[in-house]
C-alpha positions in Angstrom: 4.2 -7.0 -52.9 0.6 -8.4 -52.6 -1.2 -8.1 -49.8 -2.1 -11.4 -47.5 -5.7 -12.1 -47.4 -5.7 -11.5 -44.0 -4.5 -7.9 -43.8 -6.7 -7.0 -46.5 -9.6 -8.5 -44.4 -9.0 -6.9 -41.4 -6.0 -4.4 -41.9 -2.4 -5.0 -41.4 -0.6 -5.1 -38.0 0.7 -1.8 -36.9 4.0 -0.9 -36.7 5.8 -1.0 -33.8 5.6 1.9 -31.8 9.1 4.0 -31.1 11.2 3.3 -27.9 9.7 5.2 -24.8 12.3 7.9 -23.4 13.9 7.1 -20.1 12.4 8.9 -17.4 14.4 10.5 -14.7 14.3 9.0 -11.6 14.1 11.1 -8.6 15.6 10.1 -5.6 13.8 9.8 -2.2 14.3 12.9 0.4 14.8 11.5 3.6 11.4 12.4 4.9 10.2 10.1 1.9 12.2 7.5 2.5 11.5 7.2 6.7 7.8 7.6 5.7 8.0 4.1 3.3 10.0 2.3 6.1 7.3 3.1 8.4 4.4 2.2 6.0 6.1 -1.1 5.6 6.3 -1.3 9.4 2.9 -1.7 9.4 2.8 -4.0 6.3 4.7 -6.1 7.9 2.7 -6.1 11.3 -0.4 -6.8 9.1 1.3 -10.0 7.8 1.7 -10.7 11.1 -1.7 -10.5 11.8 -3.2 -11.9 8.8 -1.0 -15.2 9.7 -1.9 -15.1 13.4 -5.4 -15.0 12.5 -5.7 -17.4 10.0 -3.6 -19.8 12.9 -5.8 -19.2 15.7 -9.1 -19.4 12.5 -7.4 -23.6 11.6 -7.1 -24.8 15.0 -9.8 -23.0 16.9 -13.2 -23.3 16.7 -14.8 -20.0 15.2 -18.1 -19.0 15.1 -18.4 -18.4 11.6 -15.4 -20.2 9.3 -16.3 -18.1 6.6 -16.4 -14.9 8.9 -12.8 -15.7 10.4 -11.6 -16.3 6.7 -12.8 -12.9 5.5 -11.2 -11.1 8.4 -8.1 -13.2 7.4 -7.8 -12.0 3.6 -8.5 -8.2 4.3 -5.6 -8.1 6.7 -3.2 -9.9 3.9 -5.0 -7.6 1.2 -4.0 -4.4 3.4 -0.6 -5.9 4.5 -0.2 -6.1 0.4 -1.5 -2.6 -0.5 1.0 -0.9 2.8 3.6 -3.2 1.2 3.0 -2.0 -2.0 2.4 1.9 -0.7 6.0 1.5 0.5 7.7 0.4 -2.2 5.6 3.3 -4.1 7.3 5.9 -1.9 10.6 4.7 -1.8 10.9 4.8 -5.5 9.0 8.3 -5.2 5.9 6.7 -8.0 3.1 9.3 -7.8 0.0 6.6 -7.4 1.6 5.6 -3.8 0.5 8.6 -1.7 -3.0 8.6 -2.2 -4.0 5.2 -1.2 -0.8 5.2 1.7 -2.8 8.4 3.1 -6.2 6.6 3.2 -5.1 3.6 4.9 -3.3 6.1 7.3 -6.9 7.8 7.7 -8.5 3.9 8.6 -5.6 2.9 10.8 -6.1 6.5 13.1 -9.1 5.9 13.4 -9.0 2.0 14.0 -6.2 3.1 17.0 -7.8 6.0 18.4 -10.6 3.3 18.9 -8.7 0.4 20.2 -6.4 3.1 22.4 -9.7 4.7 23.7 -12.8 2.8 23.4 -11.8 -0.6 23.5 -9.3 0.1 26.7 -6.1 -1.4 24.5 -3.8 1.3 25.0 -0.8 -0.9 24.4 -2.1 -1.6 20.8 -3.9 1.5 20.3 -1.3 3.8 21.4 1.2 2.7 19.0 -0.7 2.2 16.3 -1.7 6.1 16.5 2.3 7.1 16.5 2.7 5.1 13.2 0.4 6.6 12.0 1.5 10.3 12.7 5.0 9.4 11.9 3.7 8.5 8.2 1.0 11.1 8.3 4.1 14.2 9.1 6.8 12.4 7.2 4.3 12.8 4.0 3.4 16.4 5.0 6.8 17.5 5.3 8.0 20.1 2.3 10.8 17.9 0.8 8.8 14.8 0.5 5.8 16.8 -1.1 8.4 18.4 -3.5 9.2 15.2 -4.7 6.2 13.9 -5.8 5.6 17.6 -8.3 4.8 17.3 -11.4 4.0 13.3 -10.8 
């Protein structure tokens, strides 16, 4: 059969590839799975707070629009990466822990501030048990046995 112009110009298409093989899922440990519903605790409370903020940014006054709009897209962009860090963990996908940890490491640090420094216990204090809750729920042997080999 002669060969289009085309292909002989700049090579055929390649075949298609065969079928990928269906990997295992592994189901959540309960450790796992209480660590993802906590993550998306505080996914959700970012929503919260990246809706409040933009609210209180369109009918108040700020001093800098742009600086109240920033503040208002990192707390959706984090409320979207928790969100997405829970999902991770409850279907057990290996990328999820890392950047679920660091964010734990921000938010400890951001409550031990606002629980101490900034004299908001009621915020602060809270804030810190999420964060342990997620922090020992990760560290816990079964939920660190599920993520082997990932």
């Amino acid at each position: 059969m002669p060969r289009r112009l085309a292909d002989r110009l700049f090579g055929a298409a390649a075949a298609r590839p065969a079928p990928r093989p269906a990997r295992p899922r592994t189901e959540a440990p309960p450790s796992l799975r209480r660590a993802a519903l906590a993550v998306g605790v505080e996914a959700a409370a970012f929503a919260v707070g990246a809706l409040v903020l933009l609210y209180l940014t369109l009918t108040g006054s700020p001093e800098s629009t742009a600086r109240a709009l920033a503040e208002v897209v990192l707390a959706a962009l984090t409320a979207g990466v928790l969100g997405a860090g829970a999902v991770g963990l409850w279907r057990v996908s290996g990328w999820a822990r890392g950047p679920v940890i660091a964010l734990q490491l921000f938010l400890a640090l951001t409550g031990f501030t606002l629980a101490f420094s900034a004299g908001l216990p009621l915020i602060g204090l809270p804030v810190l048990a999420l964060v342990g809750t997620v922090l020992y729920q990760l560290a816990a042997p079964a939920s660190r046995l599920a993520f082997e080999g990932r």
